[in-house]
N, C-alpha and C positions, 0 to 999 in steps of 0.2 A: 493680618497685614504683613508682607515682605516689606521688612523695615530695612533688610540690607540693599535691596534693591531700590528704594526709595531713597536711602541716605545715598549711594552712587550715582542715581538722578542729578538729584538736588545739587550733590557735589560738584557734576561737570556743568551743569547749568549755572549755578551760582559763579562757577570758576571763570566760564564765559563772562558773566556779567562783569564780575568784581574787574576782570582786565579791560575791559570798553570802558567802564565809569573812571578807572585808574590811569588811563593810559596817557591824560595831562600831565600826571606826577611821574610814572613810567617812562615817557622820552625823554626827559631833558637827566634823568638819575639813572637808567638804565637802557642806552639808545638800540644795545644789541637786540634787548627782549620787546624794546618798542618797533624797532623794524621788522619783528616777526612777526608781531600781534599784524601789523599793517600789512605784511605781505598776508599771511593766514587768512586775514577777512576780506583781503584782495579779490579772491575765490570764491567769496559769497557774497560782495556788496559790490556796486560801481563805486562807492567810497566817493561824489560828485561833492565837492568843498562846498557847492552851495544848497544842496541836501543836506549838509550835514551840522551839527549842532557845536560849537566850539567852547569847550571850558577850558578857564585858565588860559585864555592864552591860546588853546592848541586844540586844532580840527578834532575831532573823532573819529577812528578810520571807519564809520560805516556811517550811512546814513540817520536820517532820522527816524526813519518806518524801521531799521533793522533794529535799531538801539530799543524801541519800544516795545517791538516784537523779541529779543530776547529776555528782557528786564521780566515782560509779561509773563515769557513763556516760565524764568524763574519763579515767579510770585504764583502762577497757577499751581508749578509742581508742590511748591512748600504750604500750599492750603489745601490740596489736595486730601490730607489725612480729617482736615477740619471738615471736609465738604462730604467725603466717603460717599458719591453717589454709586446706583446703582445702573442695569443694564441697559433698563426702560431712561432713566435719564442721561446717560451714555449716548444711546439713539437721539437724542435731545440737542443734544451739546452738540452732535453731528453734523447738525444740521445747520444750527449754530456756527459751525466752523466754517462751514459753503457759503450762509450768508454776509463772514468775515469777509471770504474769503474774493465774493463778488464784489463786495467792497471796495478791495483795490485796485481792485481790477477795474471796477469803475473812474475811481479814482483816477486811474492812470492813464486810462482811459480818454477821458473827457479832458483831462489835460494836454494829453499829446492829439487828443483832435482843436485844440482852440475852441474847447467851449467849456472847459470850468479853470481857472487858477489852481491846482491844488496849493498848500499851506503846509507848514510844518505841525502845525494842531490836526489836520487833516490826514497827513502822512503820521503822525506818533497818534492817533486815535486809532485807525486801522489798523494799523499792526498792532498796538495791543491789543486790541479786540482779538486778534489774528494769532499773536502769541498766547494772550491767557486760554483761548481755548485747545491750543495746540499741548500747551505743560499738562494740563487735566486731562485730555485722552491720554498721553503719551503716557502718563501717570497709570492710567486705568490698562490701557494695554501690557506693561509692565506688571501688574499687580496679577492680572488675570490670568498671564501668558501659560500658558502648557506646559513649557521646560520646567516647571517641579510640580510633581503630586498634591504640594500642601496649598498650592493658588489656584486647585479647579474644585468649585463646589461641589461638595459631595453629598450624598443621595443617599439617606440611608434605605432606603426602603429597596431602591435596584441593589446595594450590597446585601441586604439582607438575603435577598433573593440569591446573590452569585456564590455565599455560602453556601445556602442549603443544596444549590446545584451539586457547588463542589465536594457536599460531605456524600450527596446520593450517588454521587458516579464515585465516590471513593469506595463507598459499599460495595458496588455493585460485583458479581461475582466476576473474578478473572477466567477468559476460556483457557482452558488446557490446553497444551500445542498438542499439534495433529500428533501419530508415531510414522517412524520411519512407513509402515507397512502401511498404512491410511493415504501417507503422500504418494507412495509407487503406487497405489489405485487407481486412483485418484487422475493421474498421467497416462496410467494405458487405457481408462477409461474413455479418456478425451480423445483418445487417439485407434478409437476402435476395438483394444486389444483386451487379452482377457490374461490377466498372471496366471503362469502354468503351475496345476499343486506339483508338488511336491516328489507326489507321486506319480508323477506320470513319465513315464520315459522320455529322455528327450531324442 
């Protein structure tokens, strides 16, 4: 397992979190980094006061679906090592994600046609649903990724094979270059001609 890349996960996800769940005690002690967090999640949430969850006192700048979905998306990356699935359940989880992901879409759905209430339990169910499966792929995608040699399984048996390649062509005899006199043949032959010996007058 890439553990460096796993603790940099973790890191920026957890960092997300800790400043959402933080951000009651962050505005009123540090208004500067609290108008940043607000304007920053401005860009990804409608931040709707009455979507949204209020501790202490003070709104939360995202909603309730967002907070849940990144809280999840933390808590999937950081079990991720515990759960270490594989390809086949990879494909699983995928699918998983879609049927989150209809989820909200339902969700949102049927609320803005006037046929279901959504709820805040209904809105923080979904998205976590929606986050936990999104931290475990991201996790998985990360782990697996190409950019270094030591995260793509390897196959001893095709290496076995791409030595013994390499050691038969390194035996293999080198051709000698042509000589000067082989190559001007070689040209007047192509060309109809016959090199005059030597001996011939010109």
């Amino acid at each position: 397992m890439l553990w460096h890349r796993h603790l940099i996960l973790l890191l920026l996800a957890g960092t997300g979190s800790a400043l959402l769940l933080t951000f009651p005690w962050i505005m009123p002690n540090l208004p500067a980094l609290g108008t940043g967090i607000a304007l920053f999640f401005s860009q990804l949430c409608h931040q709707n006061p009455n979507r949204s969850l209020v501790m202490a006192g003070a709104t939360l700048p995202v909603c309730a679906r967002c907070l849940a979905l990144y809280v999840a998306g933390f808590v999937g990356i950081a079990a991720y090592p515990v759960i270490g699935f594989g390809w086949r359940q990879c494909q699983q989880l995928t699918r998983f994600l879609m049927v989150s992901l209809g989820l909200i879409v339902l969700d949102v759905g049927l609320d803005f046609a006037g046929l279901w209430v959504n709820t805040f339990f209904s809105r923080s169910l979904t998205g976590a649903l929606f986050g936990g499966a999104c931290g475990l792929l991201v996790s998985y995608a990360i782990q697996h990724s190409r950019l270094s040699g030591s995260s793509v399984p390897s196959n001893p048996q095709r290496t076995r094979q791409l030595v013994l390649r390499s050691s038969t062509h390194d035996l293999a005899p080198i051709p000698r270059p042509s000589s000067p006199t082989t190559i001007l043949e070689a040209a007047l032959r192509r060309h109809d001609l016959h090199p005059t010996p030597p001996w011939c007058p010109v």
